[in-house]
N, C-alpha and C positions, 0 to 999 in steps of 0.2 A: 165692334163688327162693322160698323157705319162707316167710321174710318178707313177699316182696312177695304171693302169696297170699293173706295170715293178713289182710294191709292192704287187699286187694281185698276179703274179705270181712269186714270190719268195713263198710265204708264202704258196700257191700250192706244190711248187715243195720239201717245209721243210715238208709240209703236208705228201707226199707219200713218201718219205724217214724214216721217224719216223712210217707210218707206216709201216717200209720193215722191221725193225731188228727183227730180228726169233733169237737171240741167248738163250740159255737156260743153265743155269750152274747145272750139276748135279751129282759133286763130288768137292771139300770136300762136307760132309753134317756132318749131327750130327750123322749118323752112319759110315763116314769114316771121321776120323780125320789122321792128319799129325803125324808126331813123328822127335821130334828136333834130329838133325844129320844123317836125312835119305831123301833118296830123295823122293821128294811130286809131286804127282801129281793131277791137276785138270782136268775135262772132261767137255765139252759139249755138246750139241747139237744143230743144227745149223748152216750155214755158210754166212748167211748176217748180218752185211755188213763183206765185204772180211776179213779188219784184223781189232786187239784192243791190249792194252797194260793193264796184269791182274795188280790189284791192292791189298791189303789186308787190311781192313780195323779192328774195335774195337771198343766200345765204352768207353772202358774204358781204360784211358791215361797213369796207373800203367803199363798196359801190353805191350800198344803201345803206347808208346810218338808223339802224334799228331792225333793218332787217324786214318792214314793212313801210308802207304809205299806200294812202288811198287814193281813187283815182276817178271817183265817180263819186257822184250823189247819188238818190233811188235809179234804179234802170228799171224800164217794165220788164218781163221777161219774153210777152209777148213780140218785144219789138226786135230779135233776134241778131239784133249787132249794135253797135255804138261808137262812136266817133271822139275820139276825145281831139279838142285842137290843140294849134302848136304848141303856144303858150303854155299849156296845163301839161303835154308831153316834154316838154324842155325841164321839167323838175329834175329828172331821173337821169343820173351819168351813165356813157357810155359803159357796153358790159355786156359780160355773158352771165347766164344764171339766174333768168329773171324768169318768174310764174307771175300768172294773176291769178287772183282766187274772188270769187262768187259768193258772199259772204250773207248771212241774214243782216236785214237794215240793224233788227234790233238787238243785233247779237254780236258778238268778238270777234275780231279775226283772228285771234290767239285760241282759241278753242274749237278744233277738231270737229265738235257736234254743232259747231255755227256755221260750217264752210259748205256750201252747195255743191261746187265744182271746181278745179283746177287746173289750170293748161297746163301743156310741155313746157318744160325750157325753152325759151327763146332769147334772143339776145337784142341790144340795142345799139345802133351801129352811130356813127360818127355821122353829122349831118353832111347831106352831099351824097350820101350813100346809094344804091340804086335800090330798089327794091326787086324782088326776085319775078324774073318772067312769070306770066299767069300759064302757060303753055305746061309750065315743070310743077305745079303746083297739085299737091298730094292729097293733102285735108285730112284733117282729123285723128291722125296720128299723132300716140302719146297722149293725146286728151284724159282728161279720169274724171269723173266725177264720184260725188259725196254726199252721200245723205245728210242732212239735219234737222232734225226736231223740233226745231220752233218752237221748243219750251224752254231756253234760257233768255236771258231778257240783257244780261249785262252787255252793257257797250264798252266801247274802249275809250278812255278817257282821253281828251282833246286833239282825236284824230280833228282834222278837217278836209275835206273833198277838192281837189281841184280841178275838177271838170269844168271843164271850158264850154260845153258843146252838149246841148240836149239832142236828143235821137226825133228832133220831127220830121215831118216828112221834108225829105230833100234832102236830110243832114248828111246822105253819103256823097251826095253833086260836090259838098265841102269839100271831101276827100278824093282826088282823082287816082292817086296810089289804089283807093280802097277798090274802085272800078274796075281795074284790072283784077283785082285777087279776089274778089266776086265774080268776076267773068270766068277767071278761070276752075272756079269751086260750080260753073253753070246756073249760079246764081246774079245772072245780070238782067233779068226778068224783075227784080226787086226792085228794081231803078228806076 
């Protein structure tokens, strides 16, 4: 009887946790894409649960061999965008078909019940490329997010992070693309 309690409320407690994650990705999308040897940034909205580790996913294996890589180390979630620099953005070939997902630190990317959040499609353009006027700039469109649980624990075996670029204060000045597509989402207040 004891047991089967303990396992009622476990299963409770994964209940209201999966329902807690609020995170929303809503940059890259299919109208801001990245551009290889510049710095990238992703945004969203949100701050539970506290932090995640971005991922960047593809489904096509030409572009991304395996189909994932990461892209970040912990993010708070509090700090509602991130800057990854060039260097760590030059991993990734030019492409269309690219998500990032929002992933638990201590959890899979490969598992459904790990992923917080997911963006559009968006693509990554050949370096040189312009980035898209802040004026035409929509937001938030396509975004989805994803509950998860917090109760599985497995990691993915010898992912590693290459985030170049922690989110301190200032780390968007890094970014002057990111100024404009902050201005024009009317978040240049942030800055």
């Amino acid at each position: 009887m004891l047991a089967r309690l303990a396992a009622a409320a476990f299963a409770a407690s994964a209940l209201v946790a999966t329902a807690s994650a609020t995170l929303e990705v809503y940059l890259p999308d299919e109208n801001h894409w990245w551009v290889t040897g510049s710095d990238q940034l992703f945004a969203w909205t949100g701050n539970d649960p506290p932090e995640f580790i971005a991922w960047i996913t593809n489904k096509d294996e030409a572009i991304l061999p395996g189909g994932l890589g990461a892209v970040s180390n912990k993010v708070q979630s509090y700090d509602l965008s991130h800057v990854l620099n060039s260097t760590a953005a030059t991993a990734y070939k030019v492409g269309k078909g690219y998500r990032l997902i929002l992933v638990n630190p201590d959890g899979d990317p490969h598992k459904e019940s790990d992923i917080f959040a997911t963006s559009a499609e968006f693509e990554i353009k050949p370096k040189g490329s312009t980035y898209p006027d802040a004026a035409t700039s929509t937001g938030g469109a396509g975004a989805t997010s994803s509950a998860a649980s917090g109760t599985d624990t497995a990691s993915a075996a010898g992912a590693s992070a290459t985030d170049g670029a922690n989110n301190d204060n200032g780390a968007l000045a890094a970014a002057p693309a990111a100024v404009g597509i902050l201005a024009g989402f009317g978040l240049a207040a942030l800055l």
